[in-house]
C-alpha positions as CSV (number, residue, x, y, z in Angstrom):
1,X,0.0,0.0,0.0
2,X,1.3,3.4,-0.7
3,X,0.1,5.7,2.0
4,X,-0.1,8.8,1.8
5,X,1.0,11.6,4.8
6,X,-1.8,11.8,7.5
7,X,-3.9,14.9,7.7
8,X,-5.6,15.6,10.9
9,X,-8.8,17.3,11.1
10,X,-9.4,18.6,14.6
11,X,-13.2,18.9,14.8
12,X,-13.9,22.0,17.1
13,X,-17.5,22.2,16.2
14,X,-19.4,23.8,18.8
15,X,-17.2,23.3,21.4
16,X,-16.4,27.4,21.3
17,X,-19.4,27.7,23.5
18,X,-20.8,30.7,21.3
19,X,-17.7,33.0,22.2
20,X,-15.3,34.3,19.2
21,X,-12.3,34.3,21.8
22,X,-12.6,31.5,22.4
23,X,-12.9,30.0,19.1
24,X,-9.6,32.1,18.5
25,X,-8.0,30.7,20.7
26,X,-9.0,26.9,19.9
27,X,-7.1,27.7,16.5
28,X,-4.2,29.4,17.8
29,X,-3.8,25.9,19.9
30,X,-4.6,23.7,17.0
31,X,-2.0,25.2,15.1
32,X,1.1,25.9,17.2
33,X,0.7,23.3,20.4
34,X,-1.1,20.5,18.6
35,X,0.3,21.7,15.1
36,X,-2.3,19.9,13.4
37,X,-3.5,20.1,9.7
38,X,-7.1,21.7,10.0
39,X,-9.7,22.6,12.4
40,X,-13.5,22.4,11.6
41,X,-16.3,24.0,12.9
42,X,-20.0,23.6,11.8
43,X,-22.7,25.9,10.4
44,X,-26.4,25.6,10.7
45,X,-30.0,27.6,9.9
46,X,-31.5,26.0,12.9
47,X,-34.9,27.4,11.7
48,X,-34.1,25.2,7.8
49,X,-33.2,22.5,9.9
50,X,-35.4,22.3,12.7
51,X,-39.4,21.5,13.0
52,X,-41.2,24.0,14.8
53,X,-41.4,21.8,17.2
54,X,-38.3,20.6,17.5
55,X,-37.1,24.7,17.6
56,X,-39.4,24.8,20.9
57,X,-38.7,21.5,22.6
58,X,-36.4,22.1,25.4
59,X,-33.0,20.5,25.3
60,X,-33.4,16.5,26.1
61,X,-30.2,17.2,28.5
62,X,-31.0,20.6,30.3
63,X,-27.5,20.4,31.5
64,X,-25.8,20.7,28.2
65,X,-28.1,23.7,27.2
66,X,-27.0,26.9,26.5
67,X,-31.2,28.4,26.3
68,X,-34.7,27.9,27.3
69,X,-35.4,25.7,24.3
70,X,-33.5,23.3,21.8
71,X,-33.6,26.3,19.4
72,X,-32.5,29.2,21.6
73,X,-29.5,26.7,22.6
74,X,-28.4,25.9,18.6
75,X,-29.2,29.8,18.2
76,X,-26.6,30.6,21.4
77,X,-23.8,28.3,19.5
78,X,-24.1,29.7,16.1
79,X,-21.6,31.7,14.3
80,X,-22.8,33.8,11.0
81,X,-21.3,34.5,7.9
82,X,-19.2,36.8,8.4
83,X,-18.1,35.6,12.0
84,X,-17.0,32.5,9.5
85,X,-15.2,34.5,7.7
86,X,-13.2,35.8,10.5
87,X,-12.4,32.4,11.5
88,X,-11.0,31.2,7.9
89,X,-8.8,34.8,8.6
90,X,-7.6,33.4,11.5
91,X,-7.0,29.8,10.8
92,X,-5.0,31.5,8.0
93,X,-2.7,33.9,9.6
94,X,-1.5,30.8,11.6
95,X,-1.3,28.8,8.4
96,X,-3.8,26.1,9.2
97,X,-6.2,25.1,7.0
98,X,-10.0,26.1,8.2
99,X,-13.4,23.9,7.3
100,X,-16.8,23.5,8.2
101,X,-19.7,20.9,8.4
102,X,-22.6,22.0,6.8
103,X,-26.2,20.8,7.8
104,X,-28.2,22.3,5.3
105,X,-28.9,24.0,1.7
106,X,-28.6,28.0,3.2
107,X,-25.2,27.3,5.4
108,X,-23.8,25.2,2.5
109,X,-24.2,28.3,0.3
110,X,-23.0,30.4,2.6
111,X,-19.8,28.7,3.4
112,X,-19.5,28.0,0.2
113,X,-19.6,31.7,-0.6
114,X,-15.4,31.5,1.5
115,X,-13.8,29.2,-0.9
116,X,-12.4,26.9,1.5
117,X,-10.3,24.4,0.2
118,X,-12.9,21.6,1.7
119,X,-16.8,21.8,3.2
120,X,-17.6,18.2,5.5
121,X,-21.5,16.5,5.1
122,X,-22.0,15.0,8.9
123,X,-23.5,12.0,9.1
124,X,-26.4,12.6,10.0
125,X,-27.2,14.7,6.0
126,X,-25.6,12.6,3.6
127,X,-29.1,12.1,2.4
128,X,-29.5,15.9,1.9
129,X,-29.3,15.1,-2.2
130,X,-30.4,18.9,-3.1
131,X,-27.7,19.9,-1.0
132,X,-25.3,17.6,-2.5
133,X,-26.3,18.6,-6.0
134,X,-26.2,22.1,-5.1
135,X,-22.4,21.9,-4.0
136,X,-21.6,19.5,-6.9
137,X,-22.8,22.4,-9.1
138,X,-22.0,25.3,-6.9
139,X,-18.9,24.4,-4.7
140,X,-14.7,23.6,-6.7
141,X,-13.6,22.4,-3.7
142,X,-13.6,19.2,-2.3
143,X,-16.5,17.8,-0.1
144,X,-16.1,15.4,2.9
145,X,-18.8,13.1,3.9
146,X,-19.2,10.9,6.5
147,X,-20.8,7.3,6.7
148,X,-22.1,7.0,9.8
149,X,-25.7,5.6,10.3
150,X,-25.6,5.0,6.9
151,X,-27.0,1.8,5.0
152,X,-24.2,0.1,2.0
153,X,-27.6,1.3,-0.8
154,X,-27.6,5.0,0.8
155,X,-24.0,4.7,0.4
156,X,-24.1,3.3,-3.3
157,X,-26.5,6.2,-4.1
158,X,-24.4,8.9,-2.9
159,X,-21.2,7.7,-4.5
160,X,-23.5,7.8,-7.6
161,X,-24.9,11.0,-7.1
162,X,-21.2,12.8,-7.0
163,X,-20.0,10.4,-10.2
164,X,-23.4,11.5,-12.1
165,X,-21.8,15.5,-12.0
166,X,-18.3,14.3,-12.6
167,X,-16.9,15.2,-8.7
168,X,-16.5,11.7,-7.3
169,X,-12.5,12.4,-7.7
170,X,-13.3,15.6,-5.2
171,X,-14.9,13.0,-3.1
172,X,-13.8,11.8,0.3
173,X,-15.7,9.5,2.2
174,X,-15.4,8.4,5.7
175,X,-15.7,5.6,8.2
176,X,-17.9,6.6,10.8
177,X,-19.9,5.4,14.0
178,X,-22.5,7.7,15.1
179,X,-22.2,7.8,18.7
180,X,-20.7,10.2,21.5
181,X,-18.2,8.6,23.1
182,X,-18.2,5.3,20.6
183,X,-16.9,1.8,22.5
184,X,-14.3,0.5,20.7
185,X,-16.5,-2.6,19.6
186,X,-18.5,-0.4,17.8
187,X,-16.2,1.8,15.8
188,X,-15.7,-1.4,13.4
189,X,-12.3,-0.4,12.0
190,X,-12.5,-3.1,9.4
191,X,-15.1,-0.4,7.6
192,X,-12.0,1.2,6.1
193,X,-11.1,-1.6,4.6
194,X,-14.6,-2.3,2.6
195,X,-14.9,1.2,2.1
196,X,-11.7,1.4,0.1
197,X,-12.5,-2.2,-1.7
198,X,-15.6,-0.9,-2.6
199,X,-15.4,2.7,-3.5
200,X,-11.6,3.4,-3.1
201,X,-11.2,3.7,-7.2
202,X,-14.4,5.8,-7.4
203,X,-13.4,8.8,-4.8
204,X,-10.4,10.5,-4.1
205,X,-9.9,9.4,-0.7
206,X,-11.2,7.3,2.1
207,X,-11.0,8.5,5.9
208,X,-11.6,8.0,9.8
209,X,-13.8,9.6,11.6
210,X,-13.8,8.9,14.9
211,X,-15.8,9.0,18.2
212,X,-14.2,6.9,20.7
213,X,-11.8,7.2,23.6
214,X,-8.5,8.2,23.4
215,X,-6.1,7.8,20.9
216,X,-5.1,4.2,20.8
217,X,-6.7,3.1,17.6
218,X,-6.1,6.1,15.3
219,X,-3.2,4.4,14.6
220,X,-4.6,1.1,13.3
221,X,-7.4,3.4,11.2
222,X,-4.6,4.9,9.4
223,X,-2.6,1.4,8.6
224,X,-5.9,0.2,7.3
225,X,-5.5,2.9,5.1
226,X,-7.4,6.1,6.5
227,X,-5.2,8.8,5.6
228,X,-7.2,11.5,6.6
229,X,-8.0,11.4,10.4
230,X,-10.6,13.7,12.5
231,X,-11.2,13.9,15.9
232,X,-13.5,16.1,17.9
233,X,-11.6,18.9,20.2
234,X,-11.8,20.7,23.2
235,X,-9.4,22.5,25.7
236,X,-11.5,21.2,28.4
237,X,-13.7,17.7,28.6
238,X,-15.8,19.1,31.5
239,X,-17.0,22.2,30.0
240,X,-20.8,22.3,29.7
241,X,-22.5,20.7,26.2
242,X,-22.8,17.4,24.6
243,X,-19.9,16.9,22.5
244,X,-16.6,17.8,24.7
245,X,-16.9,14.6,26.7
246,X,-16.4,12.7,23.1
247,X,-13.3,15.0,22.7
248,X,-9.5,15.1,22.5
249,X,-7.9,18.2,25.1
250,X,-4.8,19.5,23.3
251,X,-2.0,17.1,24.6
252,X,-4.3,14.2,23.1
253,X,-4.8,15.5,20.0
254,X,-1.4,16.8,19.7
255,X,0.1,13.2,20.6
256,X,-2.3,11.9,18.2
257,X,-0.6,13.9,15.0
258,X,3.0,13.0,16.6
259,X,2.5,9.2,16.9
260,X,0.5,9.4,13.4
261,X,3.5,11.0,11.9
262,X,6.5,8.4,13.7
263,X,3.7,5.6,11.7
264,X,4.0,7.4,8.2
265,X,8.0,7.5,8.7
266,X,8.1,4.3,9.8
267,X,5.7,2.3,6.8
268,X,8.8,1.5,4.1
269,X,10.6,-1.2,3.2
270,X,14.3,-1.3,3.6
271,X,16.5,0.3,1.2
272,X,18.4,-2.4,1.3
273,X,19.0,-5.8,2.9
274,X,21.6,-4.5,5.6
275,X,20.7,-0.6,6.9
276,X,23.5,1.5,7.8
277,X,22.5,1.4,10.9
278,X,22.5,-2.0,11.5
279,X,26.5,-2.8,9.8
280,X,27.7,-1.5,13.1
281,X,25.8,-4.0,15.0
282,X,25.8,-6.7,12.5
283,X,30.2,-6.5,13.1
284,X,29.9,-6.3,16.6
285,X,27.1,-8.9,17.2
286,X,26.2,-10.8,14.3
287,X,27.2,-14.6,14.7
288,X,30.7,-16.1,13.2
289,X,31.4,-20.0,13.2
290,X,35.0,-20.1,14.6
């Protein structure tokens, strides 16, 4: 297998709490402590996305929620536009590379409207097909979707879908388990491999997405041949809302790109039947019949 160099996606999403600074600041980390490839955040029109209903229903975990309601809490989390714009700016000056998930048509226009290099489909709107079609129309860049709770003919469909408008090579598709925090039986790392059987010479690239615990089976995803790797993010685990007990703090995620990088180094053959660095030992050690 010829693999290529990781990329790691740290996945901020909401975890900024609502608060610009602090959103700064989870760049500023990403880039120089945990010196990661790209950060993501996500962009919703919780009124698009929502049912009435479901705007008014208050949050099933009061704990987590930032407002009276389920709406007034995704309202409280939500960046704008141009807020988004600020972020790119950001992720720029310290030469990271910024992305978003989009959740639906009116947020994938308007991060569209950026240019990033890529826009992520969660999960949970890879059936979205007029928002696929739209960005297969609309959007150069690539576009990043993710598998989870996703049945092998929804899958066939999409694949289809991208390779009907001629952008299945701006395609990458990742291995996913919808869960927050995923146990390690269930993120079903052998996915990767039946992803790239099945699809790897249709898309440009298959990835990990992951959900679980630490950072022990990164690793392994990107062996399989994951090369692009995202993880949620956080500076603090016990901060309030759903999604930053499922994340990595800094020192995890920035452990996670070193180990990931000592793996790429390390995936060759040797140059040649003796390294240099073994003819010392093999003089001093190696066994001679007398």
């Amino acid at each position: 297998m010829n693999y290529k160099k990781p990329k790691v996606i740290a996945e901020i999403g909401c975890n900024h709490k609502g608060d610009m600074e602090l959103a700064h600041e989870f760049i500023k980390v990403a880039a120089y402590f945990c010196q990661v490839d790209a950060v993501k955040f996500q962009k919703r029109n919780n009124k698009e996305l929502l049912t009435e209903e479901q705007y008014n229903t208050p949050h099933p975990v009061p704990h987590n929620s930032y407002g009276n309601t389920y709406g007034a809490h995704r309202e409280f989390l939500e960046f704008d536009v141009e807020q988004h714009r600020q972020l790119k700016e950001w992720c720029e000056e310290y030469n990271i590379e910024y992305s978003t998930s989009v959740w639906d048509l009116t947020s994938a226009k308007e991060i569209s409207s950026l240019e990033p290099k890529m826009i992520k489909i969660p999960s949970a709107c890879n059936n979205h097909f007029e928002m696929l079609e739209w960005l297969c129309d609309n959007y150069k860049g690539d576009v990043h979707l993710s598998f989870g709770m996703t049945t092998h003919e929804e899958e066939e469909q999409i694949i289809q879908l991208f390779e009907k408008k001629k952008r299945n090579k701006d395609l990458v598709i990742y291995s996913c388990t919808s869960g927050y925090p995923v146990p390690f039986k269930d993120v079903s790392l052998l996915e990767i491999t039946r992803l790239i059987s099945t699809y790897g010479h249709r898309v440009k690239e298959v990835g990990f997405s992951g959900h679980h615990n630490g950072i022990a089976i990164d690793v392994a995803a990107y062996t399989l041949g994951a090369s692009t790797i995202e993880r949620h993010y956080t500076l603090n685990r016990t901060w309030k809302g759903t999604d930053h007990a499922a994340s990595l703090e800094p020192n995890g995620v920035r452990l996670l790109k070193r180990n990931l990088m000592s793996t790429f180094e390390a995936l060759t053959y040797k140059k040649e039947e003796i390294l240099e660095i073994e003819k010392v030992q093999r003089d001093k050690l190696k066994y001679r019949k007398r």
